[in-house]
Residue frames as a rotation matrix with the C-alpha (Angstrom) as fourth column:
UNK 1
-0.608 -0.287 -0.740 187.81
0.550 -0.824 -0.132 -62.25
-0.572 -0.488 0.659 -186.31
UNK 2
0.330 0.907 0.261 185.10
0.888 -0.204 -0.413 -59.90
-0.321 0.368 -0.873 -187.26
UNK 3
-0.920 -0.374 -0.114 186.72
0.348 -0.917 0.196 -56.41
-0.178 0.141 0.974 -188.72
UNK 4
-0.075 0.585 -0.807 184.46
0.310 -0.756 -0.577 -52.99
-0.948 -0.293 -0.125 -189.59
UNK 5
-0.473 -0.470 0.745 184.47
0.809 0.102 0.579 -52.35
-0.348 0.877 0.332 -193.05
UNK 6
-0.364 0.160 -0.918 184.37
-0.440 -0.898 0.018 -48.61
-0.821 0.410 0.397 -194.36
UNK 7
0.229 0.325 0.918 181.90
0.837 0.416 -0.356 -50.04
-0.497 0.849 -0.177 -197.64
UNK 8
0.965 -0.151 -0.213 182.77
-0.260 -0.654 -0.710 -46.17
-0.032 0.741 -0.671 -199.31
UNK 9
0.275 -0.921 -0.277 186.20
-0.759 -0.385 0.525 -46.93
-0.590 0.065 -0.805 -198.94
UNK 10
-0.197 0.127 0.972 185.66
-0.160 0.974 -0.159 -50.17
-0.967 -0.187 -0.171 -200.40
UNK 11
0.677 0.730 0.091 184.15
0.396 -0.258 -0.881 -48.93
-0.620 0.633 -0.464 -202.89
UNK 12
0.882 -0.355 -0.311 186.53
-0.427 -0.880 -0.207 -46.78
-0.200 0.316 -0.928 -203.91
UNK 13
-0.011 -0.975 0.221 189.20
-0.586 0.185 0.789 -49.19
-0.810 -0.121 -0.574 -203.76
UNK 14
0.044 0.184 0.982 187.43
0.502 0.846 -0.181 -51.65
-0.864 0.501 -0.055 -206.01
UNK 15
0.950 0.032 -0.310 186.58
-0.176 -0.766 -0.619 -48.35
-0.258 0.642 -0.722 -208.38
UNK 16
0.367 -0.917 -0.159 190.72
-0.798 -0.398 0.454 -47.90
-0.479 -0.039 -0.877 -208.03
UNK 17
-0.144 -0.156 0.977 190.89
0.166 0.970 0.179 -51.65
-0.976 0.188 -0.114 -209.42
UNK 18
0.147 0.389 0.910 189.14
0.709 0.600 -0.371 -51.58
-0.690 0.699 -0.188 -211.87
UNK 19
0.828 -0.282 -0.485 190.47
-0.464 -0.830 -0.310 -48.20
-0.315 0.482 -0.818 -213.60
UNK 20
-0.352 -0.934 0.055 194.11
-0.706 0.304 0.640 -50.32
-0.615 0.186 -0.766 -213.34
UNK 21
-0.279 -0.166 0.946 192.50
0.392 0.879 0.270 -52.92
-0.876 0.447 -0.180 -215.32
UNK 22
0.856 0.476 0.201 190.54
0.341 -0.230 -0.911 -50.75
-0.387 0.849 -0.359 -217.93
UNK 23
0.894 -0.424 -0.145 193.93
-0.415 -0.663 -0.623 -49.03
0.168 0.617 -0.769 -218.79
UNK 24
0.804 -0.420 -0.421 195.64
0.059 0.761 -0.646 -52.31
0.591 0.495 0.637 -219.10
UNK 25
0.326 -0.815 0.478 198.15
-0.936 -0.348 0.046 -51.53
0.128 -0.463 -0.877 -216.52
UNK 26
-0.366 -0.617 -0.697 200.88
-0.479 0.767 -0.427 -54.61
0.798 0.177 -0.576 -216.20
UNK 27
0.615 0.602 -0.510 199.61
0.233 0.479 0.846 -57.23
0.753 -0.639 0.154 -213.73
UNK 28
-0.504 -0.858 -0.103 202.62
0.509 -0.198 -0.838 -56.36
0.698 -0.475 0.536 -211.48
UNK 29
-0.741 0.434 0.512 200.84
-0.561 -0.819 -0.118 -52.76
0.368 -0.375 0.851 -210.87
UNK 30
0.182 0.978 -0.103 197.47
-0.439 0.175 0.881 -54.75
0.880 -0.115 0.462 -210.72
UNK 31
0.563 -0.038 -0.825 198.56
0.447 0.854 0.266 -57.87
0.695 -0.518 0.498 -208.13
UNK 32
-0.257 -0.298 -0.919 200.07
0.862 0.359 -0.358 -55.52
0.436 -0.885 0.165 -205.93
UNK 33
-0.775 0.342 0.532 197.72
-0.235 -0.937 0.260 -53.47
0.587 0.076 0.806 -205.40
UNK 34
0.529 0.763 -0.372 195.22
-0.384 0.606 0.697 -55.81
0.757 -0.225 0.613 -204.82
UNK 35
-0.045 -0.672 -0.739 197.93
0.545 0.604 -0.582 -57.19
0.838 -0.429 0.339 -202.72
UNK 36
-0.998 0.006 0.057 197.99
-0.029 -0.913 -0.406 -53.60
0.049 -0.407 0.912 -200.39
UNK 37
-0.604 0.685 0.407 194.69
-0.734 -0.678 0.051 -53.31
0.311 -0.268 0.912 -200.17
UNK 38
0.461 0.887 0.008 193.62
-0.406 0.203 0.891 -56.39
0.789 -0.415 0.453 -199.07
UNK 39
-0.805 -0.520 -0.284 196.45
0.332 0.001 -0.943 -56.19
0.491 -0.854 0.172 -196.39
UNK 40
-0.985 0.113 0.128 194.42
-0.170 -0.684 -0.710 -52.90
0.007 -0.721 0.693 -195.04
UNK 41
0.043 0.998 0.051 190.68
-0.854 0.010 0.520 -54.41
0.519 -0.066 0.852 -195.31
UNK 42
0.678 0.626 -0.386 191.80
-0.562 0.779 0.277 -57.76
0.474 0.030 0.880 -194.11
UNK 43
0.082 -0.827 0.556 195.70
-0.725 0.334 0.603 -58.84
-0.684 -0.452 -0.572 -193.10
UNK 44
0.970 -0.213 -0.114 197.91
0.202 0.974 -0.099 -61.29
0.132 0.073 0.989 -193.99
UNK 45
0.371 -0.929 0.009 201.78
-0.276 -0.101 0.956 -62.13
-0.887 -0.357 -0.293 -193.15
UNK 46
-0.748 -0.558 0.358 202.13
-0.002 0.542 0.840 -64.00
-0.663 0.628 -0.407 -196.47
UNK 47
0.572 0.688 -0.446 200.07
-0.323 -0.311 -0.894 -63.30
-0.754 0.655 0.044 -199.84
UNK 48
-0.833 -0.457 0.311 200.44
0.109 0.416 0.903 -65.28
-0.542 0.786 -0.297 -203.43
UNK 49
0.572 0.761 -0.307 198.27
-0.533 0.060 -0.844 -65.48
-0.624 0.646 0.440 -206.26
UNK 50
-0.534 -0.321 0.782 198.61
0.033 0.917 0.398 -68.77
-0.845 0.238 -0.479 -208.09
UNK 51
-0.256 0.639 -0.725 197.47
-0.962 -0.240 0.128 -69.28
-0.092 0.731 0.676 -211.98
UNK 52
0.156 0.564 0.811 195.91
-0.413 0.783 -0.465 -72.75
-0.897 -0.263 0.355 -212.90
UNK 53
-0.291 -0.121 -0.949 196.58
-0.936 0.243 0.256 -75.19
0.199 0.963 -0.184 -215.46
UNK 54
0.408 0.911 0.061 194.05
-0.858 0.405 -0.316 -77.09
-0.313 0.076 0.947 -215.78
UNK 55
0.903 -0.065 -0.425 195.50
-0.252 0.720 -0.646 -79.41
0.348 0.691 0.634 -218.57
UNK 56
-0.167 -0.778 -0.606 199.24
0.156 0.586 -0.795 -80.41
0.973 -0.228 0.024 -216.64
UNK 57
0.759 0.616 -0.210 197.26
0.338 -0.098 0.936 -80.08
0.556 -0.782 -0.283 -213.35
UNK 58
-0.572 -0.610 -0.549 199.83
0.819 -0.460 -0.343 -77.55
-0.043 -0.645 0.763 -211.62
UNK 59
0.844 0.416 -0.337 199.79
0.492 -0.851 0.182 -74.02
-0.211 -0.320 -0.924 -210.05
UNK 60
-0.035 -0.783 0.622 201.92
0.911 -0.281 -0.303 -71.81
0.412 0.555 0.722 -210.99
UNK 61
0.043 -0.194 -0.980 203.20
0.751 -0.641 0.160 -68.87
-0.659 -0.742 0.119 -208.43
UNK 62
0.096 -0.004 0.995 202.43
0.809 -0.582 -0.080 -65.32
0.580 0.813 -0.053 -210.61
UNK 63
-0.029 0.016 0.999 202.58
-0.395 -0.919 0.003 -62.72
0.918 -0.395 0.032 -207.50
UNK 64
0.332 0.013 -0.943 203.92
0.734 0.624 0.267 -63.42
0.592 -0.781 0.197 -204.42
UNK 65
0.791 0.164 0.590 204.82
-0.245 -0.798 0.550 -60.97
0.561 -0.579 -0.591 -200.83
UNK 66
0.520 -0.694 0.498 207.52
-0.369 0.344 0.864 -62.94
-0.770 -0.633 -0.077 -199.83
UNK 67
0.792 -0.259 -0.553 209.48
-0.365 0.525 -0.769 -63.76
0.490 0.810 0.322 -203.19
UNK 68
-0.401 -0.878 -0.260 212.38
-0.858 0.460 -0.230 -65.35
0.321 0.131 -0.938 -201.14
UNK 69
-0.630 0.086 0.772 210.49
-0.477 0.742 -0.472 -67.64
-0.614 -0.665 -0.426 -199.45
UNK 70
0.118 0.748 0.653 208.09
0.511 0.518 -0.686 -68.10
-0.851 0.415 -0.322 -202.43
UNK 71
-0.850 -0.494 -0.182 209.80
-0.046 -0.275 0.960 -67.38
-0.525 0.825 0.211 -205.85
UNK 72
-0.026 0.548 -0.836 208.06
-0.770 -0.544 -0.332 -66.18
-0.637 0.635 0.436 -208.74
UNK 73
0.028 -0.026 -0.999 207.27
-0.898 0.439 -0.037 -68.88
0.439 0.898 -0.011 -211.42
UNK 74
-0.882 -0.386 0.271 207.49
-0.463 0.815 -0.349 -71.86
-0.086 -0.433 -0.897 -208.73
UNK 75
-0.059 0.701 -0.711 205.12
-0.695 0.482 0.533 -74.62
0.717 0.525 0.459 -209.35
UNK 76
-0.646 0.247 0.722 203.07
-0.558 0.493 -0.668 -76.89
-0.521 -0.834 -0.181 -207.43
UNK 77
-0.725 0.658 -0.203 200.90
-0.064 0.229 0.971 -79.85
0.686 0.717 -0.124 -208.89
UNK 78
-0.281 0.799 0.532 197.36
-0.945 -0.327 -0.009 -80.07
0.167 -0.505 0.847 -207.63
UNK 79
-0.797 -0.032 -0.604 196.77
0.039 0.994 -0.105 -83.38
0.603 -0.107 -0.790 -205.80
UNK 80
-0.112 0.967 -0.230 193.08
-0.283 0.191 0.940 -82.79
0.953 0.170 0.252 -205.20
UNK 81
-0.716 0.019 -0.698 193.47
0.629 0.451 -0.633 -82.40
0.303 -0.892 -0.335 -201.60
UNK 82
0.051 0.995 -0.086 190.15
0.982 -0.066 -0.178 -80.30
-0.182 -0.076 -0.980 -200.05
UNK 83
0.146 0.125 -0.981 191.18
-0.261 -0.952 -0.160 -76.77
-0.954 0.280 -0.107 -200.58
UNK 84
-0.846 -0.156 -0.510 192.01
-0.495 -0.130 0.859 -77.66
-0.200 0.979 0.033 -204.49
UNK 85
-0.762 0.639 0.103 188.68
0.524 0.516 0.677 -79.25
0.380 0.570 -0.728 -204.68
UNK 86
0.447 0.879 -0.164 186.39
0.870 -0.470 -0.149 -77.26
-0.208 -0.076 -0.975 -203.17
UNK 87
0.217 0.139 -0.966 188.42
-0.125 -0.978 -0.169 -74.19
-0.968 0.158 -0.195 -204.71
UNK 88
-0.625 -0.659 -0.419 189.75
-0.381 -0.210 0.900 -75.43
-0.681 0.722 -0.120 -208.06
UNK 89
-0.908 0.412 0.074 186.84
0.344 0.633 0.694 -77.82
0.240 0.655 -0.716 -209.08
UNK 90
-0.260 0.896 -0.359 184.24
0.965 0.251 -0.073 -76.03
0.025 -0.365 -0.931 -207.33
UNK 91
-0.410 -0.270 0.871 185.48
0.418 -0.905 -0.084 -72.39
0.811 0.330 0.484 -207.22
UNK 92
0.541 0.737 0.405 184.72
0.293 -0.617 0.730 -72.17
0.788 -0.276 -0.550 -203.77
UNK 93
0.183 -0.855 0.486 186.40
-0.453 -0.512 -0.730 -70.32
0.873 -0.087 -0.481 -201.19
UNK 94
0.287 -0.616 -0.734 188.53
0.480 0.755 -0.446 -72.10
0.829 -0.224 0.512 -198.82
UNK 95
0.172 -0.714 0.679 189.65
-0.674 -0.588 -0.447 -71.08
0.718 -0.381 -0.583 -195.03
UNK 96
0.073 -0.345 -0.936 191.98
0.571 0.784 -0.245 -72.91
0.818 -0.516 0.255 -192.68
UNK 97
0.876 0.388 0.287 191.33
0.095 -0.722 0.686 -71.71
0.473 -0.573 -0.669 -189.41
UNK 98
0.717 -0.609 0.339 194.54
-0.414 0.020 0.910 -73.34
-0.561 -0.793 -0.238 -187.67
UNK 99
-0.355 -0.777 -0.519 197.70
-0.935 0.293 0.201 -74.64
-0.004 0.557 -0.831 -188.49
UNK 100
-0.414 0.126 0.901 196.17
0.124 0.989 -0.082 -78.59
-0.902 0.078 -0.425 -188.32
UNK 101
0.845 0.481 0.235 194.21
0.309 -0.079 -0.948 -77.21
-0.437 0.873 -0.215 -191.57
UNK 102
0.411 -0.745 -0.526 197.43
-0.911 -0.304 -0.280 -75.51
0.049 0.594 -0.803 -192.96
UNK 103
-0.397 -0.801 0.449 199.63
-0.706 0.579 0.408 -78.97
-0.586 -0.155 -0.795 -192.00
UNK 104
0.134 0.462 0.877 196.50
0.478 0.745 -0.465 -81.45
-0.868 0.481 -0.121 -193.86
UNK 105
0.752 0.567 0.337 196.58
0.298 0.163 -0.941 -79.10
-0.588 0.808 -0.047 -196.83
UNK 106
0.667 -0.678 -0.308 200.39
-0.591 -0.231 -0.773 -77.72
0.453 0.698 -0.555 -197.92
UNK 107
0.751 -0.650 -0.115 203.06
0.584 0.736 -0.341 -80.13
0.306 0.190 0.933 -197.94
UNK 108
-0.130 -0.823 0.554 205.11
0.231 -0.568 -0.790 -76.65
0.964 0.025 0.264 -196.91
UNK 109
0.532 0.829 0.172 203.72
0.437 -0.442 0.783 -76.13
0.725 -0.341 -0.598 -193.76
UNK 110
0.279 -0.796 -0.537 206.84
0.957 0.188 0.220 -75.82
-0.074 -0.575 0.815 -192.14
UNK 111
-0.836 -0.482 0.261 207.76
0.526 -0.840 0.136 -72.87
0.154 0.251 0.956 -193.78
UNK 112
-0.162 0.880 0.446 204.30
0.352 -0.370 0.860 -71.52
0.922 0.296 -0.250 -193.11
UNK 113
0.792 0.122 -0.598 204.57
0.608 -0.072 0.791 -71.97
0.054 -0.990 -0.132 -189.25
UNK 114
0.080 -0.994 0.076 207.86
0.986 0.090 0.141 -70.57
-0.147 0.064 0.987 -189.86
UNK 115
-0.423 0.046 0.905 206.55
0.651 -0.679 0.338 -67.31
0.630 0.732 0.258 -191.24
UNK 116
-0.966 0.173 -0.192 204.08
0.162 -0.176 -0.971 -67.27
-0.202 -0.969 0.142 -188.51
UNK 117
-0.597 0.770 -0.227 201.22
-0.795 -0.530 0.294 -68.06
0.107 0.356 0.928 -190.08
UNK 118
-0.932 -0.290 0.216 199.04
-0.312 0.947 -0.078 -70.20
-0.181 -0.140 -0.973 -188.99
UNK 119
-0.035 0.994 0.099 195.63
0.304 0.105 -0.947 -69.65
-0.952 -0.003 -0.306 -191.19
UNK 120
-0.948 -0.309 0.081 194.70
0.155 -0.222 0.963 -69.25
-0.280 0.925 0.258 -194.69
UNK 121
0.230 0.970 -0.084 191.99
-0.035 -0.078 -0.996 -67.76
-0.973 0.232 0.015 -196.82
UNK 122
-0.853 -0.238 0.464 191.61
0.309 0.486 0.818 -69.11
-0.420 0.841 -0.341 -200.41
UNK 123
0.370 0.844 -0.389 189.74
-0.087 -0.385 -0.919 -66.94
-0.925 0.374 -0.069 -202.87
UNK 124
-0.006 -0.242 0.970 188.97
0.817 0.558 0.144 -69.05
-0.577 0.794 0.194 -206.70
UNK 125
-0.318 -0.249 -0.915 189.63
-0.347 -0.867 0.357 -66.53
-0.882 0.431 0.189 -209.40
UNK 126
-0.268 0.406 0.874 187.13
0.616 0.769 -0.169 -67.51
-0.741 0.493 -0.456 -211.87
UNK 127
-0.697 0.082 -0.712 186.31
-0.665 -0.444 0.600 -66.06
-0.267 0.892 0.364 -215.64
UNK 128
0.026 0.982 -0.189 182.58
-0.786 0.137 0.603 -67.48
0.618 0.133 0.775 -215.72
UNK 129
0.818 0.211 0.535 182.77
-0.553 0.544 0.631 -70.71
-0.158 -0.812 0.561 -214.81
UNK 130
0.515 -0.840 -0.172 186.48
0.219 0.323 -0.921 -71.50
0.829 0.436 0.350 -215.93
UNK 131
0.978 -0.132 0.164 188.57
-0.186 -0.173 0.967 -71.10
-0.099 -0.976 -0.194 -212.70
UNK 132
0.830 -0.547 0.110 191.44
0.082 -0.075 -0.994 -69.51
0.552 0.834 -0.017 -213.75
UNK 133
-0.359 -0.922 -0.145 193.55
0.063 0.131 -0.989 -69.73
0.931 -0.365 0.011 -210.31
UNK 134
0.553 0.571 -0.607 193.75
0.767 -0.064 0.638 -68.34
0.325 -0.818 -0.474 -206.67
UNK 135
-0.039 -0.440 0.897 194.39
-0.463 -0.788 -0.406 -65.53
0.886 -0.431 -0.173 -204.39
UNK 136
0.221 -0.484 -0.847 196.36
0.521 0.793 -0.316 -66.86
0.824 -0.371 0.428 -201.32
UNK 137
0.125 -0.294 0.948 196.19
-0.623 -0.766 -0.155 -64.65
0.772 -0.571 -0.279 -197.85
UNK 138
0.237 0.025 -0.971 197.76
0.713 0.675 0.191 -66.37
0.660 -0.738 0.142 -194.46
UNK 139
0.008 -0.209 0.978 197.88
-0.561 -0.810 -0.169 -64.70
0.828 -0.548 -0.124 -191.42
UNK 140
-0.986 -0.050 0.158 197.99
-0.157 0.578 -0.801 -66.39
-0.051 -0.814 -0.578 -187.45
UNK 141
-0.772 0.610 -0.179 195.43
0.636 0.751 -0.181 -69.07
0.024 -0.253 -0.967 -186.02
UNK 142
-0.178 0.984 0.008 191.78
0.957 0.175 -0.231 -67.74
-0.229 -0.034 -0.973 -186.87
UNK 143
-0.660 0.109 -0.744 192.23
-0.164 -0.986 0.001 -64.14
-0.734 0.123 0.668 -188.28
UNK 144
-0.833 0.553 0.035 189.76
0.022 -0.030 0.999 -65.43
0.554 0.833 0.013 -191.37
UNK 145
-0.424 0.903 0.066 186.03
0.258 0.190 -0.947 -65.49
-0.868 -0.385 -0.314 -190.96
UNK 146
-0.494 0.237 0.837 183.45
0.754 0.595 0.276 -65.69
-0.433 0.768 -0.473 -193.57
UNK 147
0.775 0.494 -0.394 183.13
0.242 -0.808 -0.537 -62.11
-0.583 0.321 -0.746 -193.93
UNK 148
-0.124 -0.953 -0.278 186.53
-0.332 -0.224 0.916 -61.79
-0.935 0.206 -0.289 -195.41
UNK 149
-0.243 0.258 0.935 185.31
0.487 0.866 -0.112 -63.98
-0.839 0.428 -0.337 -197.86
UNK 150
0.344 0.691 0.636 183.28
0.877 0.006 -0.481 -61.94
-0.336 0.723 -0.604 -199.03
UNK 151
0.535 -0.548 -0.643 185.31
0.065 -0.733 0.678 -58.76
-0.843 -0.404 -0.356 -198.50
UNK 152
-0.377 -0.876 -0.302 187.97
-0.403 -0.139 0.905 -60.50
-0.834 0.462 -0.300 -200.73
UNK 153
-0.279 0.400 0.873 185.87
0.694 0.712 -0.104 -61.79
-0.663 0.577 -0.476 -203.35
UNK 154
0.553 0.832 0.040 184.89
0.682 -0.425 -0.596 -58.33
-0.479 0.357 -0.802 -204.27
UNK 155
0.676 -0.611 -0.412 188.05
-0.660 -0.751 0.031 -57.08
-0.328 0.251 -0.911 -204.84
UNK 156
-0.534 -0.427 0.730 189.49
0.073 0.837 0.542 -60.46
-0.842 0.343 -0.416 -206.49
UNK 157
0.421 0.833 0.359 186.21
0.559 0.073 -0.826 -60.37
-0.714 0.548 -0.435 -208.78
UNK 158
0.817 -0.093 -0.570 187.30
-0.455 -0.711 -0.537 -57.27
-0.355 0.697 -0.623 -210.61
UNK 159
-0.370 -0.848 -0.381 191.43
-0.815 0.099 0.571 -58.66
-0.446 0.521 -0.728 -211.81
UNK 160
0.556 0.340 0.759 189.82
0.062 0.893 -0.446 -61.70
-0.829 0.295 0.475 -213.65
């Protein structure tokens, strides 16, 4: 799905980012913001932002839109299946267009179809070249497209 993107408003939102980060505001304030605003540039039914550990190869759930269905602090290990390699070892982004990509890559997909979601876009959160998690948007069958990508990359870019 192709969308229109207002680039001043964009702007301005990323501006609105980065002010919450220069004046240290709690990640809470930060991750849902970012959360809101890349509802209204982009969509999603379900939004997480996962931290990496590298060294006991898990994820770890830090900001989630749906805390019953996805508690805070809930862990997943990374079993190097193609979105955790080409976003955790490579730091590139990641989108499942349909639910056969959502069913090969989370072991939850049930609850995912369940939500009504049946795409995902996967943007690495990286701090040079250290790749320090992800930001997690799902929404129904093909709403991503590789402008989003970039969309959300620019407003991910700034909460390193």
């Amino acid at each position: 799905m192709t969308r229109i993107i207002n680039t001043i408003k964009l702007n301005k939102k990323i501006a609105y980012l980065q002010k919450l980060k220069s004046l240290n505001k709690e990640s809470g304030l930060i991750f849902n913001s970012l959360d809101n605003i890349l509802n209204d540039f982009i969509g999603h039914k379900l939004f997480t932002i996962l931290k990496f550990d590298k060294i006991n190869s898990n994820l770890e759930r830090v900001y989630t839109s749906k805390p019953r269905e996805y508690p805070l602090q809930g862990k997943k290990d990374v079993i190097r299946n193609f979105w955790q390699v080409q976003v955790l070892e490579k730091g590139i982004a990641y989108i499942g267009y349909n639910f056969q990509d959502i069913k090969t890559s989370f072991s939850d997909f049930d609850l995912i179809k369940k939500l009504g979601c049946s795409s995902v876009l996967i943007i690495p959160v990286k701090s040079g070249d250290n790749i320090k998690g992800s930001v997690n948007l799902l929404h129904e069958e093909s709403w991503y497209s590789d402008n989003d990508v970039k969309i959300a990359q620019s407003l991910v870019s700034v909460n390193k």
